[in-house]
N, C-alpha and C positions, 0 to 999 in steps of 0.2 A: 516456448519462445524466451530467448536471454536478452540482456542489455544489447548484446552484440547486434543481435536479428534488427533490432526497434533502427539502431543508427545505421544500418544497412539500408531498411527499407526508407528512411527518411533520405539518405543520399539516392536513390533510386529514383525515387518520386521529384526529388526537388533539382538533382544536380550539384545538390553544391560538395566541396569537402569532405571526406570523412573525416578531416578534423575539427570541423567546424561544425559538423552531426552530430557527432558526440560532444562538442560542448553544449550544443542547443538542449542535447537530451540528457547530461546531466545538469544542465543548469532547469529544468523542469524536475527533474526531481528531487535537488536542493530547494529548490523552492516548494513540493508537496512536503516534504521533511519538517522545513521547518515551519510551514502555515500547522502541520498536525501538531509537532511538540508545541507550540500556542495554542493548541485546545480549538484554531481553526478548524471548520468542516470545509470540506472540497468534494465541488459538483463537478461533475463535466458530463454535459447536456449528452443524452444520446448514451453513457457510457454507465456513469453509478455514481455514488457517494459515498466518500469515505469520510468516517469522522472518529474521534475518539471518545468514548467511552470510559467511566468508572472500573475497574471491576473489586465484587466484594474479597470481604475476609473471607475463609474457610477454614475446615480443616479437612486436610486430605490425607491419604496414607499411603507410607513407602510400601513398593510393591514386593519387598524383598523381604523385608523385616516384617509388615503388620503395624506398626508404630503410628501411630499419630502426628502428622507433621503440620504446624500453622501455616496456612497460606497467606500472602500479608497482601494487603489492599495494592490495587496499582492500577493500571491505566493500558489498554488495548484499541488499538483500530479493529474498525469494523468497517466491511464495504458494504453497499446495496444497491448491486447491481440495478439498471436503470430500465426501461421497458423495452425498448431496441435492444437490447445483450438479451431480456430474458428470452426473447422470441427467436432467437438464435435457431436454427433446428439442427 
């Protein structure tokens, strides 16, 4: 499923616009963006949580060469899925 599908099905269900679908549905996920680059978590009940996470130093190695290469600290989402999704069959 793309961006496209999400404002498709949202004009579907609701009737309104497809231009006004897709502002709804980018403006939800300008607003997931930038609650995570703030180090916010985001639940949505029924669905999962996404939050950001640390991640460490390392070191790891190019797969060409053998070389040893510093991996430098940084910052990853991670979602967790909710109990409704997981029961999914």
């Amino acid at each position: 499923m793309i961006k496209l599908d999400i404002i498709n099905e949202v004009v579907n269900k609701t009737g309104i616009t497809k231009t006004k679908a897709e502002m709804a549905v980018e403006t939800v996920f300008e607003s997931m963006k930038k609650a995570l680059s703030q180090g916010d978590r985001i639940e949505l009940r029924g669905f999962g949580v996404f939050n950001v996470r640390p991640r460490k130093t390392g070191i790891g190695r190019n797969p060409r060469t053998g070389a040893e290469v510093s991996i430098p600290p940084g910052k990853a989402v991670r979602f967790k899925p909710g109990k409704e999704l997981q029961s999914i069959d």
